[in-house]
KEKEGU-133099 format. One line per 4 residues: their letters; for each residue x, y, z of C-alpha. Coordinates in steps of 0.5 Angstrom, whole numbers. Example, Ala and Ser with C-alpha at 12.3 -4.5 7.8 and 13.67 -1.06 7.14 Angstrom:
KEKEGU-133099
AS> 25,-9,16; 27,-2,14;
This chain:
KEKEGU-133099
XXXX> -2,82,-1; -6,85,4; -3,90,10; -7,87,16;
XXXX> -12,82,17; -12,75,18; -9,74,11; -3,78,13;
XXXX> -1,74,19; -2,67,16; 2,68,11; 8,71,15;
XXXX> 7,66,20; 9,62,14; 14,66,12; 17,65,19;
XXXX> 16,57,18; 21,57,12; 26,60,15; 32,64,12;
XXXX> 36,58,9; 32,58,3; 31,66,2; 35,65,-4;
XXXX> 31,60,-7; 23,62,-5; 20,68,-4; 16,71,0;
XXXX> 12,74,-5; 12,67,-9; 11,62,-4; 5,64,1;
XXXX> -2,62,-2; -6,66,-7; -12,67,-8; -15,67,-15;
XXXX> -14,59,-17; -16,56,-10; -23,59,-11; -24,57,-18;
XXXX> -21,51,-17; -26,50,-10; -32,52,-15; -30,47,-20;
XXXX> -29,42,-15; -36,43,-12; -40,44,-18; -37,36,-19;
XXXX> -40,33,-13; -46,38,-15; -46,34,-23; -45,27,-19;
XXXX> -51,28,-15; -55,30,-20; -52,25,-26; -51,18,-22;
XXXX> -50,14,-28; -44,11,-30; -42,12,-37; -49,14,-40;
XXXX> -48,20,-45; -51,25,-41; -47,24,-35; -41,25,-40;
XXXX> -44,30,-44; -46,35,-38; -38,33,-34; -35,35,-42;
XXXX> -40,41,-41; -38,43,-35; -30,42,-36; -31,46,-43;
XXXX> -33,51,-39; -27,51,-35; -22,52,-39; -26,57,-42;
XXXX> -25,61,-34; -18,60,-34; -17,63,-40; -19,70,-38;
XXXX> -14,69,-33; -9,73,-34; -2,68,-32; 3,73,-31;
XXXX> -1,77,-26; 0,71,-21; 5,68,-16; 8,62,-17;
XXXX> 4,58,-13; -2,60,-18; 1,59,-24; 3,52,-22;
XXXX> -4,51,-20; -6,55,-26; -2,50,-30; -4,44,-26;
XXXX> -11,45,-26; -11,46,-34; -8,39,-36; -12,36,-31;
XXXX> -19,39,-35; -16,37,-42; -14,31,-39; -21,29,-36;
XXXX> -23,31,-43; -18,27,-47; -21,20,-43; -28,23,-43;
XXXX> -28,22,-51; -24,15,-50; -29,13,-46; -35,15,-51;
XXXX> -31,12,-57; -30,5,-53; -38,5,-51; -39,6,-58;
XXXX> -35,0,-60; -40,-4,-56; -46,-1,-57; -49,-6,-61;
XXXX> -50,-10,-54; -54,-5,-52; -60,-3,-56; -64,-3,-50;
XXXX> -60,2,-46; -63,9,-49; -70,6,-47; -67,5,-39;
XXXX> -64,12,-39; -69,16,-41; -74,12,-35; -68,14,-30;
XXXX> -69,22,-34; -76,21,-33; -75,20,-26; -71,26,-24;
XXXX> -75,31,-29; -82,30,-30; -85,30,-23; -91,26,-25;
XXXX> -92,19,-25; -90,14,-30; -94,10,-34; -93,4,-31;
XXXX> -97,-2,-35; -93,2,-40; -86,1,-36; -88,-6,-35;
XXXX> -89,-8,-42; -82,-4,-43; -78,-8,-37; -81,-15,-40;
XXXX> -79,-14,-47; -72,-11,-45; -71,-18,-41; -73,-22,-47;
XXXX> -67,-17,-52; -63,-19,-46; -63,-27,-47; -63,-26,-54;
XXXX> -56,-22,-54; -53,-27,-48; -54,-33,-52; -50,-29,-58;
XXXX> -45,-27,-53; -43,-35,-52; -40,-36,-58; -38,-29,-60;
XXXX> -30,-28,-60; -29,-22,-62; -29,-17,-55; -23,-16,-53;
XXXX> -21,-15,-44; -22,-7,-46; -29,-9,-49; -31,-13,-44;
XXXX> -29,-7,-38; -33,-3,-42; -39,-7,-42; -39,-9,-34;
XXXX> -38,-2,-33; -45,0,-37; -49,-6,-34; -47,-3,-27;
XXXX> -51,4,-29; -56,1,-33; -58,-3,-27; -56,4,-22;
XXXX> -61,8,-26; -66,3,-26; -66,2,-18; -66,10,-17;
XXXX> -73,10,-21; -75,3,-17; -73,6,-10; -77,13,-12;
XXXX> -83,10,-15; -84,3,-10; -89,4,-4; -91,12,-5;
XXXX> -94,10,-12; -99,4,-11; -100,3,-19; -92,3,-19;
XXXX> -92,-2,-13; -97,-7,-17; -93,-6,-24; -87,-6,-24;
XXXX> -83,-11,-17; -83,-17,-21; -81,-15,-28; -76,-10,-25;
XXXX> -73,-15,-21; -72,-20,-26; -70,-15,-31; -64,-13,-26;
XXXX> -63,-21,-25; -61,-21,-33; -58,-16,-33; -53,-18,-28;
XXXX> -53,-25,-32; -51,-21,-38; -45,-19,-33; -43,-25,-31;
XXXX> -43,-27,-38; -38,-22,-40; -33,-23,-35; -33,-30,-36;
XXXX> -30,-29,-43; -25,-26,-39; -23,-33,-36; -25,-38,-41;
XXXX> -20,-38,-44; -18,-34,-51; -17,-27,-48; -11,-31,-43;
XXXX> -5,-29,-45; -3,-36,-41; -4,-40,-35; -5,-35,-30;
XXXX> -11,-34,-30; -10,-26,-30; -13,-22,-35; -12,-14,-35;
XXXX> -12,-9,-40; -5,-8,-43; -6,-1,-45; -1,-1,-51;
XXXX> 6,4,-51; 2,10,-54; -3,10,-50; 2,10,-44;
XXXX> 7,16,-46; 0,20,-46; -2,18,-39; 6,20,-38;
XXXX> 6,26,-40; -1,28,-36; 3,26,-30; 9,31,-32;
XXXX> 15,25,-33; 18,26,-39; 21,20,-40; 20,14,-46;
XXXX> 17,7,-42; 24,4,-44; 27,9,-41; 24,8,-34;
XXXX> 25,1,-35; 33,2,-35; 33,6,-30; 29,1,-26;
XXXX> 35,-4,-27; 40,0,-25; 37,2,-19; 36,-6,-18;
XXXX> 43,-7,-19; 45,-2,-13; 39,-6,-10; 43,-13,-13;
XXXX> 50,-10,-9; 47,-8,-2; 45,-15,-2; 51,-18,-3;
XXXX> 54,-14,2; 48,-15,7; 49,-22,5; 56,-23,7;
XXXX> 56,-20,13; 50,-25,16; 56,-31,14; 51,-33,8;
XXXX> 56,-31,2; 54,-29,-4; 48,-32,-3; 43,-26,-2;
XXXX> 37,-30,-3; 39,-36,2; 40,-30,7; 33,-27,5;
XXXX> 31,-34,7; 34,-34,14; 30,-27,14; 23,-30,12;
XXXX> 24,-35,19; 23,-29,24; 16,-27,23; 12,-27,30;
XXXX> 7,-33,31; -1,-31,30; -4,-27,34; 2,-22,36;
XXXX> 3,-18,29; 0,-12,32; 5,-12,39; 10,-12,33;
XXXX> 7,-6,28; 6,-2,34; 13,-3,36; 16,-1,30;
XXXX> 11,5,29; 15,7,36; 22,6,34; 21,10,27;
XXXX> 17,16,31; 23,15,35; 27,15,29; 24,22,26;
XXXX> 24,25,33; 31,24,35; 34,27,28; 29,33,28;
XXXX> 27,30,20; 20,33,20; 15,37,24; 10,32,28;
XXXX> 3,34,30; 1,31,36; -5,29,34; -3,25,28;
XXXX> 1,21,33; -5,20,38; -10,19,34; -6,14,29;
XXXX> -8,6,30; -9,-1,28; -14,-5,24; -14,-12,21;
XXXX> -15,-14,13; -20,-19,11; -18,-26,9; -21,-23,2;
XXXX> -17,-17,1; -11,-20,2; -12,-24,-3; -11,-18,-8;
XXXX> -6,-15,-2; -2,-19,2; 2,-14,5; -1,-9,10;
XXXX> -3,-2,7; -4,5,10; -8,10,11; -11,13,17;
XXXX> -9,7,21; -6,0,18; -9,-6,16; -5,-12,18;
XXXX> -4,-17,12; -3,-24,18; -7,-30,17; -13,-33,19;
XXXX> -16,-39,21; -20,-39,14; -13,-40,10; -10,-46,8;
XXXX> -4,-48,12; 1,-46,6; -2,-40,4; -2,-38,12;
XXXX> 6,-39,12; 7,-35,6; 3,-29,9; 8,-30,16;
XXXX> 14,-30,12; 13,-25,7; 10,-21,14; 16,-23,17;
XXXX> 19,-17,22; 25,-14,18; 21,-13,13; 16,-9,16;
XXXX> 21,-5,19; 21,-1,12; 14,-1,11; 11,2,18;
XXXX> 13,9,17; 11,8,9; 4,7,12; 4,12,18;
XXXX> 8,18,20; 11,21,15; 8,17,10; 1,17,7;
XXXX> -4,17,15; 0,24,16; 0,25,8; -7,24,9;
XXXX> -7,29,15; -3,34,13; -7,34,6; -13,36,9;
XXXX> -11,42,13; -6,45,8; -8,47,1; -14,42,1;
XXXX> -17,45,-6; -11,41,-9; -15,34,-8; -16,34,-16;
XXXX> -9,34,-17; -8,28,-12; -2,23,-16; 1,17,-14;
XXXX> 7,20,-16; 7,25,-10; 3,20,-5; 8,14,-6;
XXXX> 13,16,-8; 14,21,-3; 13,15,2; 18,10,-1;
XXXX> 23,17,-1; 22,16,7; 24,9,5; 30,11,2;
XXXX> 32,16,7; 32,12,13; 35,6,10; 41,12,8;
XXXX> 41,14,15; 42,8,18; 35,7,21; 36,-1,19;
XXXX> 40,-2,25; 43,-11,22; 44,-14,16; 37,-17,17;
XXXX> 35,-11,17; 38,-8,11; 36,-15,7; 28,-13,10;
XXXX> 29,-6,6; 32,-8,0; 26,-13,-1; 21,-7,-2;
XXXX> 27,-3,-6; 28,-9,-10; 20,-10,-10; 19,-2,-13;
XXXX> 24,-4,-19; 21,-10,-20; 14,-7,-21; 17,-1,-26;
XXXX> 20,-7,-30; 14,-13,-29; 8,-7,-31; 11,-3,-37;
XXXX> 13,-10,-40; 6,-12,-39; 3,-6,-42; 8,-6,-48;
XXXX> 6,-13,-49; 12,-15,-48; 11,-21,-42; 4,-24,-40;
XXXX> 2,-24,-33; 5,-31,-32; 12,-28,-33; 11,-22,-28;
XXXX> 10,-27,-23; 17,-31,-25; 19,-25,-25; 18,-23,-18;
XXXX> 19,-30,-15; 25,-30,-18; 29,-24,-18; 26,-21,-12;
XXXX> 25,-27,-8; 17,-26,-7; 14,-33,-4; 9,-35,-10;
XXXX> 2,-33,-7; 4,-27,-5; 7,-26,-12; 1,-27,-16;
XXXX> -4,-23,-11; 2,-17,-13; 0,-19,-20; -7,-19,-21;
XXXX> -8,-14,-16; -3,-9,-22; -8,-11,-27; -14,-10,-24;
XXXX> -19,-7,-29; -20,-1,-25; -13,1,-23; -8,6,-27;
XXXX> -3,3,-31; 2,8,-28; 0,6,-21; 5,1,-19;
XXXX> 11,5,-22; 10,11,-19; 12,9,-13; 20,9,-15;
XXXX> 19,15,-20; 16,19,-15; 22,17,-10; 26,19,-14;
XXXX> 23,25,-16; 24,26,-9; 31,24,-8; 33,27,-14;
XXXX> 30,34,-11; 33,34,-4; 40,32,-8; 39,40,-12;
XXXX> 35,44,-5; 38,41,2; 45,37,-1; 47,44,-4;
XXXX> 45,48,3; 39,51,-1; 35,48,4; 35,45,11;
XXXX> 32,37,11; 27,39,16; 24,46,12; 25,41,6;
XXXX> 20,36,8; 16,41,12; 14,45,6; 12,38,1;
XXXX> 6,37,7; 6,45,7; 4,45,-1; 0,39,-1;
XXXX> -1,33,-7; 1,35,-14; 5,32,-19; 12,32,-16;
XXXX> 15,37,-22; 11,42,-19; 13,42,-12; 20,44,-15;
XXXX> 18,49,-19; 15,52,-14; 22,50,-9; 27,53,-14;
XXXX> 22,59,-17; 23,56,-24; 20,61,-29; 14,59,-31;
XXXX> 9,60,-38; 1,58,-39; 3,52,-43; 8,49,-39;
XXXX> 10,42,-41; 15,36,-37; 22,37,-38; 25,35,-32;
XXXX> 30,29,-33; 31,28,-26; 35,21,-26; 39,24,-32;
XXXX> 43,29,-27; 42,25,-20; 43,18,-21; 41,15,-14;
XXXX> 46,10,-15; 52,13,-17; 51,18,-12; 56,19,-6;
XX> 51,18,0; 47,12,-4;
């Protein structure tokens, strides 16, 4: 470390921030930041944003061979790197950073394989991607009567193949994603050469308009043509008219192993039903206290009965943002930046949003799912009553401070190059730890209250059980919705708005079950540092905003200084020696 300058000061002030309580465990010359992976990681990240500039079409192979090319490149950097020269925290970000590169590449060849499987819907693309090439590189003017013919012929190719895609039945839901997403850069290339040409070159303005447009509208017909295999019937596992993409167990032990959780599929579905039956227990015991017996879902009804009339849900979350900041005030539990507190606020969700999210969701203000005028009356009931007070009460504090608005302000300011990393398994999962900490301190100040938080927890179960057994082929969608209508006591509309928005095309198969991984992941870490005298609750939560998002198992090895070698791979079994649900504090 230099001995003065602005560097020194930073990294003694941060020093100081740490405090004594965890000397044993962190030090001082491992945790400050270094230098050597920031910069490269930062010059990674902005020859990205410069390749996305230059390359616009999604899933056309020169994008994916220039991206491939320049992680390739990367790996060949962070090879002459040498690991053991550097602090814990570069060696984290060196481990990170080469998993994330390989990982990159492992979809990039999936994504290639898989447009080969549909390439033979496709022989026209060539022809559009070498007009977008053209544009970009050949500074000339095109022969645009040459153009028009070409635009005029492919239109013709495209009519042909819609009328064969109407009796085909062999595509399956990933085919079909992977030819929207192909229509959507074929028509991306053709609007970057049609916005330069049009206007600026008069032959172009004469030629191109009407064949360029009716082309476009083809292939937007194509598209549509496509999708509409998704709902006709023969890829629908039921009646639900949801259809995803199952992914397939082998599949998912790989994205698992890229987001550093050793566990098996199966293995976190038993551990999801072991938290549930807490959840189950704590219910009861709610339940019994409201004079409802063993009658949970009978008291969680009585629960639902307290939502606000319209038009006063924001006077109720900002009321709840008040008591949860009071909350963390009064228990000294994480270091508030004003200005996060100040600038935090409220927005409403669109009647069309909510249909995928019918609960309010964060970031630098909350979107408050409540309905509106254009809703059907039993579709504005069930939103009331799914956003009813106790139930909220969990939810702002996930949403604002300190779950994911400070997340995002804190992330801005601290280690920003560690964007790429970004995993829902530190940004949920550290939300919903917040979820689990208050509920054992006693913020849920009833009963009702108790009930109101054991939805959401028996909801983050619920999606490890419902969206794993999707993925395995276990259960179609239908049964993912019974599933939460029954077990969790979810009012149906909200139910299927849950599903279809977790097996949406575009959402990670691993997305709804990090919420309860990373919390454990969490909860499992404050068990091993802060229960243990290790480290103060406060220094805890502090120094996860400090180092910012990565895979949680990095934040601990850079907490406990774990020995760490270039070819690091996932072994934490953080549920095998921290059961939450036999703990004594749970």
């Amino acid at each position: 470390m230099k001995k003065n300058g602005w560097y020194q000061l930073v990294a003694f002030a941060f020093l100081l921030f740490l405090g004594n309580a965890s000397s044993a465990q962190i030090s001082s010359e491992e945790y400050v930041p270094c230098q050597v992976m920031p910069a490269l990681i930062s010059n990674y990240t902005e020859d990205v944003s410069s390749l996305q500039t230059g390359y616009v079409v999604e899933y056309s192979p020169e994008r994916r061979a220039r991206f491939e090319k320049l992680e390739k490149d990367y790996l060949a950097r962070l090879a002459k790197v040498d690991f053991n020269s550097l602090s814990q925290e570069c060696k984290v970000d060196y481990i990170l950073f080469r998993s994330n590169l390989e990982e990159k590449l492992r979809l990039s060849a999936a994504e290639a394989a898989e447009a080969t499987l549909v390439a033979k819907w496709f022989p026209f693309a060539d022809s559009i991607y070498a007009v977008e090439k053209f544009r970009r590189y050949a500074g000339v003017s095109p022969d645009s009567e040459r153009l028009a013919l070409l635009y005029d012929e492919i239109t013709k190719q495209v009519q042909g193949l819609r009328a064969k895609l109407k009796t085909d039945e062999t595509l399956g839901a990933l085919n079909i994603y992977t030819a929207d997403n192909i229509i959507t850069g074929l028509k991306s290339a053709l609007q970057s050469s049609y916005e330069f040409y049009y206007d600026y070159d008069p032959l172009y303005t004469w030629w191109i308009p009407r064949p360029y447009e009716k082309l476009v509208k083809e292939l937007t017909a194509y598209a549509d043509d496509f999708k509409q295999q998704l709902t006709a019937g023969r890829l629908q596992m039921d009646n639900s008219g949801i259809v995803g993409k199952p992914v397939g167990r082998e599949e998912l032990i790989k994205l698992l192993q890229a987001q550093f959780i050793p566990y098996t599929p199966e293995e976190l579905i038993e551990i999801a039903s072991k938290e549930f039956e807490w959840c189950d227990q704590e219910a009861l015991k709610a339940s019994r206290e409201m004079g409802f017996g063993d009658d949970w879902k009978a008291a969680q009804e009585k629960v639902k009965q307290t939502y606000v009339p319209a038009g006063e849900q924001p006077v109720l979350i900002r009321r709840l943002f008040n008591e949860s900041i009071s909350f963390l005030k009064k228990n000294d539990l994480v270091t508030i930046d004003p200005l996060a507190e100040e600038v935090w606020g409220l927005r409403m969700m669109s009647p069309q949003r909510q249909l995928v999210n019918p609960f309010f969701t964060g970031g630098k203000s909350i979107s408050i799912s409540y309905p509106t005028s254009t809703m059907d009356v039993a579709d504005r009931m069930m939103s009331m009553r799914g956003n009813n007070p106790h139930f909220s009460r969990a939810t702002v504090h996930h949403e604002s401070i300190a779950g994911h608005m400070y997340q995002g302000f804190k992330r801005s300011r601290n280690r920003a190059y560690r964007s790429i990393f970004s995993t829902p398994f530190w940004s949920e999962g550290n939300a919903l730890y917040w979820e689990y900490l208050l509920y054992d301190m006693k913020f849920p100040e009833s009963p009702q209250d108790r009930l109101g938080m054991l939805f959401w927890r028996m909801h983050r179960s619920a999606r490890v059980i419902f969206s794993l057994n999707y993925h395995l082929g276990n259960w179609t969608p239908q049964q993912c919705i019974d599933f939460l209508v029954d077990r969790v006591a979810f009012e149906r509309a909200n139910a299927e708005a849950e599903v279809r928005r977790s097996f949406g095309l575009r959402i990670t198969p691993l997305y709804q079950l990090a919420y309860m991984m990373g919390g454990l992941q969490f909860s499992a870490m404050k068990i091993e540092l802060v229960d243990s005298g290790k480290m103060g609750l406060k220094e805890y939560h502090d120094a996860i905003l400090q180092l910012s998002g990565m895979p949680v198992e990095m934040v601990r090895a850079i907490l406990t200084q774990q020995k760490l070698t270039k070819d690091f791979k996932t072994s934490w079994k953080y549920y095998d020696k921290a059961p939450l649900w036999k703990h004594p504090s749970w």
